[in-house]
mmCIF file as Biopython writes it, N, C-alpha, C and O atoms, coordinates in Angstrom:
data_model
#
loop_
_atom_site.group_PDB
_atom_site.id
_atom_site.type_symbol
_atom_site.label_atom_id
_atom_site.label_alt_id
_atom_site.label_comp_id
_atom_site.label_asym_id
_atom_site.label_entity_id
_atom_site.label_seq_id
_atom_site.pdbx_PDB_ins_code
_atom_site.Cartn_x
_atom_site.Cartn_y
_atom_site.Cartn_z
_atom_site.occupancy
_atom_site.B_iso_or_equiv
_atom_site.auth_seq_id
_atom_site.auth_asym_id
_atom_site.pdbx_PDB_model_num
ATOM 1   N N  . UNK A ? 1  ? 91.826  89.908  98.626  1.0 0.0 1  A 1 
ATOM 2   C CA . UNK A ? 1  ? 93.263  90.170  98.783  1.0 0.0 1  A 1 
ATOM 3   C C  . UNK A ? 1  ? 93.980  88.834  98.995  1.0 0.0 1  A 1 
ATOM 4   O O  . UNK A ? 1  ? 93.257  87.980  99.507  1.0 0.0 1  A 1 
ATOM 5   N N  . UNK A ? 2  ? 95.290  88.439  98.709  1.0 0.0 2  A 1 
ATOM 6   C CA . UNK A ? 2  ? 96.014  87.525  98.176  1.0 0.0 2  A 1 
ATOM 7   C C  . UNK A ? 2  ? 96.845  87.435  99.705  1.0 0.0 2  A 1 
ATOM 8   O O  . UNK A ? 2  ? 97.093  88.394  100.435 1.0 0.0 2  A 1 
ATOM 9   N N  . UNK A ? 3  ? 97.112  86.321  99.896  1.0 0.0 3  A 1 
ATOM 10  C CA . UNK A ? 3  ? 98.296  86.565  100.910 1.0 0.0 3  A 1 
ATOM 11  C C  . UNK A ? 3  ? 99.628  87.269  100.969 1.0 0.0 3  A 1 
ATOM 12  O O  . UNK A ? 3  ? 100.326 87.852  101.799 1.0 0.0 3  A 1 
ATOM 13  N N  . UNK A ? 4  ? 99.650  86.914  99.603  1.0 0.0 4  A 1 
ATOM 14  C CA . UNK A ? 4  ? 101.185 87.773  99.090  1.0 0.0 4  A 1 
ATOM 15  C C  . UNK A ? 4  ? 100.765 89.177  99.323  1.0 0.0 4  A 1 
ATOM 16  O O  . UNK A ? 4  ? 101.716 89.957  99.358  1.0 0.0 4  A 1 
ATOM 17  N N  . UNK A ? 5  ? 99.821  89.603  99.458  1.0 0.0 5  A 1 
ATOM 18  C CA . UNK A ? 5  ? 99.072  90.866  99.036  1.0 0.0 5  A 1 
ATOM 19  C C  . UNK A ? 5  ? 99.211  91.363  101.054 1.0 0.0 5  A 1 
ATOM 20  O O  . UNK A ? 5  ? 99.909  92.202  101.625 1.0 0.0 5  A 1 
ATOM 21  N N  . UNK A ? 6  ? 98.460  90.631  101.433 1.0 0.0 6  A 1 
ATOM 22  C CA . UNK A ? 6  ? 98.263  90.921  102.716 1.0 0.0 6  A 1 
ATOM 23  C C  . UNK A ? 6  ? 99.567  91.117  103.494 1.0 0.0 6  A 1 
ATOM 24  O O  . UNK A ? 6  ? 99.699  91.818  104.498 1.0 0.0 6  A 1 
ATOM 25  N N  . UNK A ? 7  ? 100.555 90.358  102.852 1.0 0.0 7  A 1 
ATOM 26  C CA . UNK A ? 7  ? 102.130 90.370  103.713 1.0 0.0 7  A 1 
ATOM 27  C C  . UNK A ? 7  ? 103.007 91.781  103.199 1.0 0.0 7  A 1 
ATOM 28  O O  . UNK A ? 7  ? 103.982 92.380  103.652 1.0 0.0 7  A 1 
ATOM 29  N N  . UNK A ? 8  ? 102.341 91.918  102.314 1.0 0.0 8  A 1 
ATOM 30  C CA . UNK A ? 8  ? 103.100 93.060  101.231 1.0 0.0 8  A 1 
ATOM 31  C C  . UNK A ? 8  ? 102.425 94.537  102.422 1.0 0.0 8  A 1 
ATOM 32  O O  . UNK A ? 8  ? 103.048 95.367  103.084 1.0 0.0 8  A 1 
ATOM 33  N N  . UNK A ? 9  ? 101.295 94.359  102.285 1.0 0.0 9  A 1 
ATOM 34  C CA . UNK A ? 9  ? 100.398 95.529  103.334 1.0 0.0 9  A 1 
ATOM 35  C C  . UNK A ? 9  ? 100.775 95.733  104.376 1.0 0.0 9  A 1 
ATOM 36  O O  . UNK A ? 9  ? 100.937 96.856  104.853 1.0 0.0 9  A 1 
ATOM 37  N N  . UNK A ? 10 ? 101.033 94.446  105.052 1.0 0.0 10 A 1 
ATOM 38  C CA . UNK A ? 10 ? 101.922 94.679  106.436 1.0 0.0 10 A 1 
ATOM 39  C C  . UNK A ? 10 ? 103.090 95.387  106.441 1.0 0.0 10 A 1 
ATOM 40  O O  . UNK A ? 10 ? 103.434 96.341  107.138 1.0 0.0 10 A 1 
ATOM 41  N N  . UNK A ? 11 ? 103.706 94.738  105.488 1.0 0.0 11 A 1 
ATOM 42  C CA . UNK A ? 11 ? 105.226 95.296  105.687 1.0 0.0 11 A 1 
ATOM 43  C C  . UNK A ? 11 ? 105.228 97.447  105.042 1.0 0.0 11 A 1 
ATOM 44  O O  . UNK A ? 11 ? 105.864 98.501  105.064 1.0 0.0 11 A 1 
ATOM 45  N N  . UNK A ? 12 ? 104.168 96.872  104.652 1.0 0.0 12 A 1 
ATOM 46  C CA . UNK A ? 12 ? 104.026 98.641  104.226 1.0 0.0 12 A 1 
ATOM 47  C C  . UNK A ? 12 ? 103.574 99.523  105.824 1.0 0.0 12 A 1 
ATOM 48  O O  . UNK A ? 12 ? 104.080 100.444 106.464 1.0 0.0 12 A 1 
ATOM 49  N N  . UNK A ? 13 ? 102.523 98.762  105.960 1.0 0.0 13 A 1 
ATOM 50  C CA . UNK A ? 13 ? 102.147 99.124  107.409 1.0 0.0 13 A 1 
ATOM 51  C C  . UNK A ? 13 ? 103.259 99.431  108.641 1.0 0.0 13 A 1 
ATOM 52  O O  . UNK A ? 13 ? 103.502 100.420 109.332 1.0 0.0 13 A 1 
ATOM 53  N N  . UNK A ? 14 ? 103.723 98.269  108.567 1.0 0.0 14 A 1 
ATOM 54  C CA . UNK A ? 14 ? 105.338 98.481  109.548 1.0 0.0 14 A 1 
ATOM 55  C C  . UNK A ? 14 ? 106.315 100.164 108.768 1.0 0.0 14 A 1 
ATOM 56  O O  . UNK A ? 14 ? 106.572 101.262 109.263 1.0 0.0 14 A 1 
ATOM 57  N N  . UNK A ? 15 ? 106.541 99.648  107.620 1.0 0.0 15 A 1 
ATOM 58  C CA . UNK A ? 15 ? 107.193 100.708 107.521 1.0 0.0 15 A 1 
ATOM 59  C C  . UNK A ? 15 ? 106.642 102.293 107.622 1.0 0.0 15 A 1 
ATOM 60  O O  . UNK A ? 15 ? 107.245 103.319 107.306 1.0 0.0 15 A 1 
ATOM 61  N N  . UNK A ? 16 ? 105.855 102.203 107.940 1.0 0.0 16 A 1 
ATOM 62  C CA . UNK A ? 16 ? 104.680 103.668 107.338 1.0 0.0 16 A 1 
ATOM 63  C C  . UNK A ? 16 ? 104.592 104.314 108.796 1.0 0.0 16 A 1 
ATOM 64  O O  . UNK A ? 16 ? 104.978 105.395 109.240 1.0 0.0 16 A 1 
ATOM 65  N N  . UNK A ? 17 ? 103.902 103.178 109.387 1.0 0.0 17 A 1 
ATOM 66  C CA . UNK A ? 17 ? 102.975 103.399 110.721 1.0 0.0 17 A 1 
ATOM 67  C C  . UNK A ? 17 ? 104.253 103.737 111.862 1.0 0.0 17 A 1 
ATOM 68  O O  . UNK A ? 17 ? 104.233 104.712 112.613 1.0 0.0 17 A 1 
ATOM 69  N N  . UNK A ? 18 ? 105.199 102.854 111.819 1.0 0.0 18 A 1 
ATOM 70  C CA . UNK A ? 18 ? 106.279 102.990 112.836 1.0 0.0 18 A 1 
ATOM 71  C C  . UNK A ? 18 ? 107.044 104.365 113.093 1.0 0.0 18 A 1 
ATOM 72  O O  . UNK A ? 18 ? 107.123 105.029 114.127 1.0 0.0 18 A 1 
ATOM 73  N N  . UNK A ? 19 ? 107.491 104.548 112.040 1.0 0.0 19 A 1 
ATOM 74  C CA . UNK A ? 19 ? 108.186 105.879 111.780 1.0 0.0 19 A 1 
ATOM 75  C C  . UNK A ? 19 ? 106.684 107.354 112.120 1.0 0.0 19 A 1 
ATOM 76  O O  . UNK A ? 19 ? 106.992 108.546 112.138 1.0 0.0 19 A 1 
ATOM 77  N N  . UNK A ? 20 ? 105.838 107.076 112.247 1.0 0.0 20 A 1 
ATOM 78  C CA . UNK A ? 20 ? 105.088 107.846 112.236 1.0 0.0 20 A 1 
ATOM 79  C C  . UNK A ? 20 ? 104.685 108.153 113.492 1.0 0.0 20 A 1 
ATOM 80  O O  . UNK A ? 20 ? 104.362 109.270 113.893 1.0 0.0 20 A 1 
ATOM 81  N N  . UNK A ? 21 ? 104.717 106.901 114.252 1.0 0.0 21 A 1 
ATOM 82  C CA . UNK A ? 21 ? 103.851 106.639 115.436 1.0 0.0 21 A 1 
ATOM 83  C C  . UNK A ? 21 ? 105.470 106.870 116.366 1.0 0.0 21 A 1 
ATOM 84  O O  . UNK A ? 21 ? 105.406 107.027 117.585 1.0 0.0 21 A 1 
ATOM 85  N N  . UNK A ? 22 ? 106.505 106.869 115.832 1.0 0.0 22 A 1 
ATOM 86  C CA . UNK A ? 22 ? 107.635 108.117 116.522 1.0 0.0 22 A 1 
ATOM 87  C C  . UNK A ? 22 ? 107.647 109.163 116.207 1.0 0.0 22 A 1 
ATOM 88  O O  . UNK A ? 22 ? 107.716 109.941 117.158 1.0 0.0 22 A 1 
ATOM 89  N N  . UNK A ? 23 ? 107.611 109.610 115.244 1.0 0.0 23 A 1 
ATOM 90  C CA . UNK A ? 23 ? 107.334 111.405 115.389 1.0 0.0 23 A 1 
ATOM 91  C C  . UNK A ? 23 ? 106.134 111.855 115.592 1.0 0.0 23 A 1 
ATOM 92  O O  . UNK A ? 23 ? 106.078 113.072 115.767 1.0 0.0 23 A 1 
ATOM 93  N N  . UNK A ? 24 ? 104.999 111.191 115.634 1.0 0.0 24 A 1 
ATOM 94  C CA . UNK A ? 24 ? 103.672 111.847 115.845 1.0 0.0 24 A 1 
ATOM 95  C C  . UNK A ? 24 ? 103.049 110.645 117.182 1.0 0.0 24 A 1 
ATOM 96  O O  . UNK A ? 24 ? 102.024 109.967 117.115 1.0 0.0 24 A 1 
ATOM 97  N N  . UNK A ? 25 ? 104.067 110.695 118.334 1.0 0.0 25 A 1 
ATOM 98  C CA . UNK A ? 25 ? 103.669 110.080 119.156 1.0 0.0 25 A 1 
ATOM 99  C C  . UNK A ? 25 ? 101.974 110.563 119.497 1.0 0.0 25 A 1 
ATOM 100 O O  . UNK A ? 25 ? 101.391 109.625 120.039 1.0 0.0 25 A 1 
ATOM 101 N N  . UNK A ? 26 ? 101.098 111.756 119.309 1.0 0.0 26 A 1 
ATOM 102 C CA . UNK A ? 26 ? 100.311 112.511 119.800 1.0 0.0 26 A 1 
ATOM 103 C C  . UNK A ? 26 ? 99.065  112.599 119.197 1.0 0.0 26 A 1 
ATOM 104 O O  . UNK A ? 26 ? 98.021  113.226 119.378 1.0 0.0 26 A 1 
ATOM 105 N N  . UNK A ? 27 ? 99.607  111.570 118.232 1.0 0.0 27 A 1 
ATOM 106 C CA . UNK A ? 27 ? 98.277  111.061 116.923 1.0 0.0 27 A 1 
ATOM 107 C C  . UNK A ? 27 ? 97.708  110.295 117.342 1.0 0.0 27 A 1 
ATOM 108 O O  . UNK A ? 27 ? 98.092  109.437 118.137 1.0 0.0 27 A 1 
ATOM 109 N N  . UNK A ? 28 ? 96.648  110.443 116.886 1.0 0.0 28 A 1 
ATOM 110 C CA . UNK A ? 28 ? 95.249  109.361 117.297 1.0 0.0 28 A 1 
ATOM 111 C C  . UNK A ? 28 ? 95.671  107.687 116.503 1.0 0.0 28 A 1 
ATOM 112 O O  . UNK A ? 28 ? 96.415  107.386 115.570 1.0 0.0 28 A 1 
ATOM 113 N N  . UNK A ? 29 ? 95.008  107.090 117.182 1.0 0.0 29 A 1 
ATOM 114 C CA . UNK A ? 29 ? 95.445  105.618 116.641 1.0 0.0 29 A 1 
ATOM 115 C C  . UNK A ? 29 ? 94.810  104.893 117.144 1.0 0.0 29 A 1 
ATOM 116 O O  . UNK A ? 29 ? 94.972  104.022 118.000 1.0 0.0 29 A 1 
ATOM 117 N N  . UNK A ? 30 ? 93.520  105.508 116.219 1.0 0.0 30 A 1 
ATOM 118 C CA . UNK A ? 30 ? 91.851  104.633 116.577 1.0 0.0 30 A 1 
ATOM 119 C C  . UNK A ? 30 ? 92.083  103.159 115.369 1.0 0.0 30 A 1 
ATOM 120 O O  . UNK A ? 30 ? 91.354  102.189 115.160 1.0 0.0 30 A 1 
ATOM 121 N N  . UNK A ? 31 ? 93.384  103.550 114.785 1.0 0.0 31 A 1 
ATOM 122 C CA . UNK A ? 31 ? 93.495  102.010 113.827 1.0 0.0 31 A 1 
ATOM 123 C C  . UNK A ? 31 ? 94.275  101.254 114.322 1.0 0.0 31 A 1 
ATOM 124 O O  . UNK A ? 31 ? 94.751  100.510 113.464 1.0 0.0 31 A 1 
ATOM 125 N N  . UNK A ? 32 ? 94.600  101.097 115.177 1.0 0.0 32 A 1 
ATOM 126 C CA . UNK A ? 32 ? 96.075  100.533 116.014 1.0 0.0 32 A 1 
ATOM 127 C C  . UNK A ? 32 ? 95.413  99.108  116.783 1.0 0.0 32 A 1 
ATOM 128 O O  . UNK A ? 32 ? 95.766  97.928  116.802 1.0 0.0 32 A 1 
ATOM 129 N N  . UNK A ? 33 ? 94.116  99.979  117.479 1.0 0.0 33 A 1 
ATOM 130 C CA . UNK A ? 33 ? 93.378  98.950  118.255 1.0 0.0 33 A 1 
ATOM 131 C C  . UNK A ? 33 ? 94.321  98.255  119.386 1.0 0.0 33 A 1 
ATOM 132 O O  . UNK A ? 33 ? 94.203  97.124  119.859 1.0 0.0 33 A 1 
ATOM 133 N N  . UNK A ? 34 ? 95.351  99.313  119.701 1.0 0.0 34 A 1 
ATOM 134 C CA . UNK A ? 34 ? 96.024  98.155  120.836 1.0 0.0 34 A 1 
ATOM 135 C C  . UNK A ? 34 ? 95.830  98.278  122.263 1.0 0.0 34 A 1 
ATOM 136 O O  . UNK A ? 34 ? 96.318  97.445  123.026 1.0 0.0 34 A 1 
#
């Protein structure tokens, strides 16, 4: 994977994960690792 690639993933990630991880405060988020 490319950096351009990896920054592109993130920003997908941000947009995806955020909105999600507010309405599904109750979801597991064994990928979060935080």
């Amino acid at each position: 994977m490319s950096a351009k690639e990896a920054k592109e993933y993130g920003l997908i990630d941000s947009v995806i994960m955020n909105p999600l991880k507010a309405l599904l405060p109750l979801a597991p988020t064994a990928d979060s690792n935080e």
